[in-house]
SENU-916122 format. One line per 2 residues: number of its first residue (from 1); their letters; for each residue x, y, z of N, C-alpha, C. Coordinates in Angstrom, 1 decimal. Layout:
NUM) A) X,Y,Z,X,Y,Z,X,Y,Z ~ ...
//
This chain:
1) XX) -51.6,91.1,-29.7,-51.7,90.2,-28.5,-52.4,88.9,-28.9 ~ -53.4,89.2,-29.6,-54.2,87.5,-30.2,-53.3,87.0,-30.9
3) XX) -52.3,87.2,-31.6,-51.5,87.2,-32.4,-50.5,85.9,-31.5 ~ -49.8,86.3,-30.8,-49.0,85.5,-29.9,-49.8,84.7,-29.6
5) XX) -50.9,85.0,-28.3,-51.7,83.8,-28.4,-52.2,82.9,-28.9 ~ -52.3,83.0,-30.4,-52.5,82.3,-31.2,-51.6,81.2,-31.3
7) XX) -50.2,82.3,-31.6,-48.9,81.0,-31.7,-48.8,80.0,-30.7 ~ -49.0,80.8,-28.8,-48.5,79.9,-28.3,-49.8,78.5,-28.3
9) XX) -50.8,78.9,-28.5,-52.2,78.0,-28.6,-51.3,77.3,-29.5 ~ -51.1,77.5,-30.9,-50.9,76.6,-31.9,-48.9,75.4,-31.3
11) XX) -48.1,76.1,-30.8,-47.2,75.3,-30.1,-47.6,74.3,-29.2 ~ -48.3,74.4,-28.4,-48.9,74.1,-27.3,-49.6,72.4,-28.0
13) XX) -50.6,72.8,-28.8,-51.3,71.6,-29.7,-50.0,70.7,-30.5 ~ -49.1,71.6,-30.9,-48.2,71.0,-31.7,-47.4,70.2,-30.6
15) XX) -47.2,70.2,-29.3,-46.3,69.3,-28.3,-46.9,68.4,-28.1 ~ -48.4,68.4,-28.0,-48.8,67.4,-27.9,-49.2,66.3,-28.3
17) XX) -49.3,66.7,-29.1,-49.3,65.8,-30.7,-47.9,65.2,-31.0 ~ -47.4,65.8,-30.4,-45.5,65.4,-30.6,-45.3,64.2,-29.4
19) XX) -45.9,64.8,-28.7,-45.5,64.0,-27.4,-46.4,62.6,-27.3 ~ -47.4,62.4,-28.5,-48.3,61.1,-28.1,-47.3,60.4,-29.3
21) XX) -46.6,60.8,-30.1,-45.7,59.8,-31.1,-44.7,59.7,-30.7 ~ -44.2,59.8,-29.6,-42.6,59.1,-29.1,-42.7,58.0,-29.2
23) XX) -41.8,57.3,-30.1,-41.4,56.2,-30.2,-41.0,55.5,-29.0 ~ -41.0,54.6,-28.4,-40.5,53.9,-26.7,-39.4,53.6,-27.0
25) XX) -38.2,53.3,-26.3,-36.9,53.0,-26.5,-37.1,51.3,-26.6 ~ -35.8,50.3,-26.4,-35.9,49.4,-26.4,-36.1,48.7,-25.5
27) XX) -35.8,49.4,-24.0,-36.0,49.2,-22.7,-37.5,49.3,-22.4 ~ -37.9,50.5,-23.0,-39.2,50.7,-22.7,-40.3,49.7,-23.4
29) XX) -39.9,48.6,-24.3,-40.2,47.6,-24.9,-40.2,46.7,-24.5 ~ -38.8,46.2,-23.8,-38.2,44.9,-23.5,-38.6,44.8,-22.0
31) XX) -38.7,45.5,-21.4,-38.3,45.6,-19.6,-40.1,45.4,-19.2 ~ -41.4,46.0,-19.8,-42.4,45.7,-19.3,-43.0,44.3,-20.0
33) XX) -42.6,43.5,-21.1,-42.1,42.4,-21.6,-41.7,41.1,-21.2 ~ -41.1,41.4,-20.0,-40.3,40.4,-19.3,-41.1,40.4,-17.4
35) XX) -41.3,41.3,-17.6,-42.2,41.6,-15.7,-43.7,40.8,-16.7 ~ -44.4,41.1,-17.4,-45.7,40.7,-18.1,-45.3,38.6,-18.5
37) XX) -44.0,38.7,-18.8,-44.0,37.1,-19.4,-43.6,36.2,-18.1 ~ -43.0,36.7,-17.0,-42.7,36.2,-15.6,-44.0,36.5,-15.0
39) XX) -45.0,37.1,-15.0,-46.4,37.2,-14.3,-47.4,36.1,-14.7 ~ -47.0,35.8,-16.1,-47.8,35.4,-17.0,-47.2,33.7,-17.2
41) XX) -45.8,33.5,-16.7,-45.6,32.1,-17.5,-45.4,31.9,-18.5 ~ -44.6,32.9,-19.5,-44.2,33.1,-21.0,-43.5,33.2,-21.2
43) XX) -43.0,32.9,-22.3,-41.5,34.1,-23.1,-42.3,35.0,-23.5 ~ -41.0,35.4,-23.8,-41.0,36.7,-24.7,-40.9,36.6,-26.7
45) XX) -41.5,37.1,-27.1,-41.1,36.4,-29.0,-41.2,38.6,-29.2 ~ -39.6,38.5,-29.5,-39.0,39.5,-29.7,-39.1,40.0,-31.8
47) XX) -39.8,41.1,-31.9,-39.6,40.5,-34.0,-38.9,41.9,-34.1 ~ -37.8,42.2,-35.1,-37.4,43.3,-35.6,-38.2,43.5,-36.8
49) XX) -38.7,44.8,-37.1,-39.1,44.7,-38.2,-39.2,46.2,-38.9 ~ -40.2,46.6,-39.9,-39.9,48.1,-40.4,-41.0,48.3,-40.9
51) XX) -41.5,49.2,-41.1,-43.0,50.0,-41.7,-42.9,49.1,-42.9 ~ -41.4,49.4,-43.9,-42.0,48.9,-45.3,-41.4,47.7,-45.7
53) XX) -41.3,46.7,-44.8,-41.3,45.2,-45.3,-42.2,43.8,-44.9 ~ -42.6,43.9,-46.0,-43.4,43.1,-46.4,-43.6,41.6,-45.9
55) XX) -42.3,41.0,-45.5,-42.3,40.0,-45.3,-42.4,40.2,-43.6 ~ -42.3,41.0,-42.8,-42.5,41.4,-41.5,-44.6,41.8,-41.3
57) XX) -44.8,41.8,-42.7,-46.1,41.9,-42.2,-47.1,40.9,-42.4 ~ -46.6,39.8,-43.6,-46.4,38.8,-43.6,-46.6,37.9,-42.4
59) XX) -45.7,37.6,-41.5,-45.7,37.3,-40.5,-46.3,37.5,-39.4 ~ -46.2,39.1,-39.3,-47.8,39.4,-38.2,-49.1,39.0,-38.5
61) XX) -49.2,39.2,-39.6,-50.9,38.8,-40.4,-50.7,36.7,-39.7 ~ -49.8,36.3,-40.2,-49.7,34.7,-40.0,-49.7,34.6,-38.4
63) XX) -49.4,34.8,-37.8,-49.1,35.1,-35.8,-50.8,35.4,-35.5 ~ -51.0,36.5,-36.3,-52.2,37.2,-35.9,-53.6,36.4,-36.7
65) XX) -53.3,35.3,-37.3,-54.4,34.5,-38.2,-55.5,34.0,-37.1 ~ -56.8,34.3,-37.5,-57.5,33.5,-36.5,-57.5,32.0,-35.8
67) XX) -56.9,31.3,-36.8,-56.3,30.2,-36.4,-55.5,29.5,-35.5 ~ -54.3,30.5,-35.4,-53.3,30.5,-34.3,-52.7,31.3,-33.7
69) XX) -54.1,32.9,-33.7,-53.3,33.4,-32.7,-53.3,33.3,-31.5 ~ -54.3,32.6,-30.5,-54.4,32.1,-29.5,-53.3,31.0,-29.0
71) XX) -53.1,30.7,-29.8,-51.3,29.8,-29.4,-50.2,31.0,-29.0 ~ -50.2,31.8,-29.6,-48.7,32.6,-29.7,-49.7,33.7,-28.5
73) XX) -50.4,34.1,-28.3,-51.2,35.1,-26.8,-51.0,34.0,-25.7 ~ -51.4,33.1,-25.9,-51.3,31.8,-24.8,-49.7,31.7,-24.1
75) XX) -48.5,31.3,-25.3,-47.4,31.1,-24.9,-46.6,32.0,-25.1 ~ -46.4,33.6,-25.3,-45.4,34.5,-25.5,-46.2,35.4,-25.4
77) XX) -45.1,36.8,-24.8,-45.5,38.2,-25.2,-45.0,38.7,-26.4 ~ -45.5,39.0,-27.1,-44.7,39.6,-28.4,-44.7,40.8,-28.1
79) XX) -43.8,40.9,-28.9,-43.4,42.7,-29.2,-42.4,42.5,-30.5 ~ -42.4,44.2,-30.7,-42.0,44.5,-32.0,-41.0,45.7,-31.6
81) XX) -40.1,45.6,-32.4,-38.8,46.5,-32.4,-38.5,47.2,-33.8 ~ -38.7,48.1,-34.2,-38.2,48.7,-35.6,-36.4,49.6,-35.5
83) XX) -36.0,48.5,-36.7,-34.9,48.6,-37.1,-35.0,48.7,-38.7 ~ -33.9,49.5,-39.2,-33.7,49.3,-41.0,-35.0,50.2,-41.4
85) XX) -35.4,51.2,-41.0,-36.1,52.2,-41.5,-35.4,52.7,-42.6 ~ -36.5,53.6,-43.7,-35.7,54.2,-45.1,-35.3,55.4,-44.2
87) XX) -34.3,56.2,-44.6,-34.1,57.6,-44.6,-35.0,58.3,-43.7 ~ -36.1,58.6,-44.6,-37.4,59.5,-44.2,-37.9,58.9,-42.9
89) XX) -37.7,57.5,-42.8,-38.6,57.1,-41.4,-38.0,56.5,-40.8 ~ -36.6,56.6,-40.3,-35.9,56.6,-39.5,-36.5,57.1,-37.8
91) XX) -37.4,58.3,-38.3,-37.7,58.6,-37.1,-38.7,57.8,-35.7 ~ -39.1,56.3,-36.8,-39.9,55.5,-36.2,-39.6,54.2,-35.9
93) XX) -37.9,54.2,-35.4,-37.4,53.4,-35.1,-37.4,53.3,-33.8 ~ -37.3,52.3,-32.7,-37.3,52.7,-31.7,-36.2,52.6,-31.0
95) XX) -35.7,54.0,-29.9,-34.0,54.2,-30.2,-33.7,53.0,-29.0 ~ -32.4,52.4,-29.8,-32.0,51.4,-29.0,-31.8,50.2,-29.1
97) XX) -32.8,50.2,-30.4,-33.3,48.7,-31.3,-32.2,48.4,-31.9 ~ -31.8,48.9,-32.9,-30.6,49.0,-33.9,-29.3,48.2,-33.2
99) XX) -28.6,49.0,-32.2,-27.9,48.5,-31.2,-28.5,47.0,-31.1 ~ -29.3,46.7,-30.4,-29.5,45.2,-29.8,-29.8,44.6,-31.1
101) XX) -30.4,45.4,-31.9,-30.3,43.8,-32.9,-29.3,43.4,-33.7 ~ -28.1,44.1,-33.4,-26.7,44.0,-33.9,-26.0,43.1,-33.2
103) XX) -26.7,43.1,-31.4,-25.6,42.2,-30.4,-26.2,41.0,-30.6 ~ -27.3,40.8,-31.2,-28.6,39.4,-30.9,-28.1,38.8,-32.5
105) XX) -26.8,39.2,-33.3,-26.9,39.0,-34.5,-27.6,39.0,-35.7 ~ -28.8,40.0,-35.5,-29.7,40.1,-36.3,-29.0,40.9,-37.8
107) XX) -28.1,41.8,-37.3,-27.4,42.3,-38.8,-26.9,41.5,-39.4 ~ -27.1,42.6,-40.9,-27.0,41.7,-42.1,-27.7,40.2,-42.8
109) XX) -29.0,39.9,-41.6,-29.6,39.1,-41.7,-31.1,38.9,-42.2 ~ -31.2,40.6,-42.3,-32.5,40.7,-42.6,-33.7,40.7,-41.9
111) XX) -34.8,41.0,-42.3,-36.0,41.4,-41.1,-37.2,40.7,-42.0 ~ -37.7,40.2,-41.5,-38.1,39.9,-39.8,-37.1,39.4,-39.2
113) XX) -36.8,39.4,-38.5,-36.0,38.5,-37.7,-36.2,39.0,-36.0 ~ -36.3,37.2,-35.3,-37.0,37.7,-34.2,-35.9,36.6,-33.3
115) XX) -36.4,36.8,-31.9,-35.4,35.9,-31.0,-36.2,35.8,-29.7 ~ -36.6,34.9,-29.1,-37.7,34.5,-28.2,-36.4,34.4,-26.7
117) XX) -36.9,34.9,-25.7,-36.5,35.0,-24.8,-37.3,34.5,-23.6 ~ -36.8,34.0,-22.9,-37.6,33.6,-21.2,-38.0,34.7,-20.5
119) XX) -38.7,34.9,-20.1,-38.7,36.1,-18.7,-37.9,36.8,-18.1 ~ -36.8,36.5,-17.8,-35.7,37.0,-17.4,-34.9,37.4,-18.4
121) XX) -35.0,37.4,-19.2,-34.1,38.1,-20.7,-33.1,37.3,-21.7 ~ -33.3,35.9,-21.3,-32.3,35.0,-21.6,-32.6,34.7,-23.0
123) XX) -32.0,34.4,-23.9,-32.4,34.1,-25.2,-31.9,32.4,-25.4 ~ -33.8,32.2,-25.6,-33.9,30.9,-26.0,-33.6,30.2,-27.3
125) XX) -34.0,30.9,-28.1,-33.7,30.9,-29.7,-34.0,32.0,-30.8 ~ -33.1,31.8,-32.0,-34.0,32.9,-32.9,-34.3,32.3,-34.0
127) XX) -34.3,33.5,-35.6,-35.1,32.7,-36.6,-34.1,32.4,-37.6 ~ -32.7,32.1,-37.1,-31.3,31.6,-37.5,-31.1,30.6,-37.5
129) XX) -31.4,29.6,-39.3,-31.2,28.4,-38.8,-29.5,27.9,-39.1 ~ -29.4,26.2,-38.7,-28.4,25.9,-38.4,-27.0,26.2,-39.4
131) XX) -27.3,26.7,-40.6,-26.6,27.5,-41.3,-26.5,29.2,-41.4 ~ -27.1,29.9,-40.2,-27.0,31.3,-40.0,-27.9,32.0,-41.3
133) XX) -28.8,31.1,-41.7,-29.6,31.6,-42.1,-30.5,32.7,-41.9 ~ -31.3,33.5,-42.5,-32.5,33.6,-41.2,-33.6,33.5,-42.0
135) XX) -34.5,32.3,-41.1,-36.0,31.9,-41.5,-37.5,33.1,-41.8 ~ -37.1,34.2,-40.8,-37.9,35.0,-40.5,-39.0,35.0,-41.1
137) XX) -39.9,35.3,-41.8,-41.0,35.2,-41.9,-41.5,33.8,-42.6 ~ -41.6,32.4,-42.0,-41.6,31.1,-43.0,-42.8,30.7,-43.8
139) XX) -42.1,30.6,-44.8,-43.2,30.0,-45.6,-43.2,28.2,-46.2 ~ -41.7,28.1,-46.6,-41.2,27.1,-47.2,-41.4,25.9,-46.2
141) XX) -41.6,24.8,-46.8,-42.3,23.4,-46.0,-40.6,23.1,-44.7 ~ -39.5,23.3,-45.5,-38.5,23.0,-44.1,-38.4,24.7,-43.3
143) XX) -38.7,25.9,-43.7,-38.6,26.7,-43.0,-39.6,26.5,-42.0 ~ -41.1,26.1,-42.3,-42.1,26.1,-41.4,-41.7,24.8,-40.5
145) XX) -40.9,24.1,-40.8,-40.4,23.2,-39.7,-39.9,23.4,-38.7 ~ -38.8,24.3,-39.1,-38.0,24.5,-38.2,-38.5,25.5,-37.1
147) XX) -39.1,26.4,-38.0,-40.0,27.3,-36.7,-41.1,26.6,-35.8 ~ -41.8,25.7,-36.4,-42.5,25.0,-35.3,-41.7,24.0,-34.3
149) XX) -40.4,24.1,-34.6,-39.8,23.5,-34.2,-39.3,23.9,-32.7 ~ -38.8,25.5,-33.2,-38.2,26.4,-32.3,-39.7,26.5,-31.5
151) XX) -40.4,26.9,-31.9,-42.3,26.9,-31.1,-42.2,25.6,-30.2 ~ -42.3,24.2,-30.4,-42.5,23.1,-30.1,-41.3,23.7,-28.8
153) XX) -40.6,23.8,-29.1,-38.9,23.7,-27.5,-39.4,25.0,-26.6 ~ -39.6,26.0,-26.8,-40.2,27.3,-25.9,-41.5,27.7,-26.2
155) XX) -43.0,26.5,-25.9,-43.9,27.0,-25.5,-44.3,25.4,-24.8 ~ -45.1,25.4,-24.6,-46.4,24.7,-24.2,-47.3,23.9,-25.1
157) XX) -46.8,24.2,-26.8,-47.6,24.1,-27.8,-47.6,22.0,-27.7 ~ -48.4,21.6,-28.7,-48.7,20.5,-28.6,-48.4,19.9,-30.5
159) XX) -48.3,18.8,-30.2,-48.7,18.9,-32.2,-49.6,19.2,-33.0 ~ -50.8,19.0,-32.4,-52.3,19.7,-33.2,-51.9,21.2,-33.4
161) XX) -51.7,21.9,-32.1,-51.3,23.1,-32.1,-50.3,23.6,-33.5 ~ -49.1,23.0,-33.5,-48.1,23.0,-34.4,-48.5,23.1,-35.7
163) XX) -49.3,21.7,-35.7,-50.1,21.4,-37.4,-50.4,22.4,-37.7 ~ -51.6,23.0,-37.0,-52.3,24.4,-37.4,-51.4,25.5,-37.8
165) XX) -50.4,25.6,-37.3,-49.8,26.5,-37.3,-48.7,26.8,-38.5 ~ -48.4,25.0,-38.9,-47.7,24.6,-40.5,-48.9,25.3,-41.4
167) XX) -49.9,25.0,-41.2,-51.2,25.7,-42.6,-51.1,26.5,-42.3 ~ -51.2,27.3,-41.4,-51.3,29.1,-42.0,-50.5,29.2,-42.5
169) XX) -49.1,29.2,-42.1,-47.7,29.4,-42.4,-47.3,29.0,-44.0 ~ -47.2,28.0,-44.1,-46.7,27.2,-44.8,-47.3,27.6,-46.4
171) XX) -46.9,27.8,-47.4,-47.1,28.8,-48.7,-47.2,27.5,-49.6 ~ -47.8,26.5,-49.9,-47.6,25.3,-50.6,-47.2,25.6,-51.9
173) XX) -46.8,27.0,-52.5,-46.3,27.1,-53.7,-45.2,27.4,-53.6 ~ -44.5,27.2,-52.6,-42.7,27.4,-52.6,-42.4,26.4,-52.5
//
C-alpha cells in the first residue's frame, strides 16, 4: 500500500513540476503584450530567438545594458518568442511561434529577428533592411543606423537617446 502511495506522491510532484514549465503559446505572448502596450502608450518590440544563439543574446544583453535599457522599458513591451530550437529543445519553443514567424517573414532570415508592432497588432517595422536583409542583432556602424533608425520612427526616443544607444550597440571592430 506505501508502495502506490509512494508512486502516486511521486506523479503528483512530477505534474507539477511539469505544469510550472509550459511553455505559453504565441497568443499567450502576444495578446497580454498588446492590452499592456495600449495601457501603457507603447509598442510592442516582438524578438524571435533560441536558447543557443548567440547573437539573440547578444542583443538582449545590448537592450538590457544599463545604459539603454530605460529607453526600450520606456517605449516598448518586449517579448520573446522561441523559434529554430535544436532537436532536443524543441520542446521550448513556444507553440505557435514558428507559424507567425514564417507569416512576419522571419524564415530563412535568421534569428534574432524581431518586428515592432503598435498596440493593436499592426506591424510597424522589422529588422529587414531595404535589401531583405536581416539586421538582427546590430553591430556594424550602417546596421546600428538603421536600427536607430527604425527606434527613432516607433518610439518617443530623441537623438541623445539614439547616440547612447549607437555605443552600446555599435562593435567599432566591424
Amino acid at each position: 500500500m506505501s508502495r502506490i502511495y509512494n508512486i502516486i506522491i511521486t506523479c503528483f510532484f512530477i505534474s507539477i513540476l511539469n505544469a510550472q514549465n509550459i511553455i505559453p503559446s504565441k497568443d499567450e505572448v502576444m495578446n497580454p503584450a498588446y492590452t499592456i502596450a495600449k495601457k501603457e502608450n507603447k509598442n510592442v518590440f516582438l524578438m524571435f530567438d533560441a536558447s543557443w544563439c548567440t547573437w539573440c543574446k547578444r542583443m538582449d544583453q545590448n537592450m538590457n545594458n544599463s545604459l539603454c535599457k530605460d529607453f526600450f522599458d520606456d517605449n516598448y513591451v518586449t517579448v520573446h518568442l522561441a523559434v529554430n530550437e535544436s532537436e532536443e529543445n524543441k520542446k521550448l519553443e513556444n507553440p505557435g511561434a514558428v507559424d507567425f514567424y514564417n507569416s512576419l517573414r522571419g524564415d530563412a532570415r535568421g534569428i534574432p529577428f524581431w518586428v515592432i508592432f503598435d498596440s493593436n497588432g499592426n506591424i510597424l517595422d522589422n529588422s529587414l533592411d531595404p535589401n531583405s536583409n536581416n539586421i538582427g542583432s546590430p553591430v556594424t556602424k550602417d546596421e546600428v543606423k538603421a536600427f536607430t533608425s527604425i527606434l527613432k520612427a516607433t518610439s518617443k526616443l530623441n537623438e541623445k537617446d539614439l547616440d547612447i544607444i549607437t555605443e552600446v550597440f555599435w562593435d567599432k571592430n566591424r
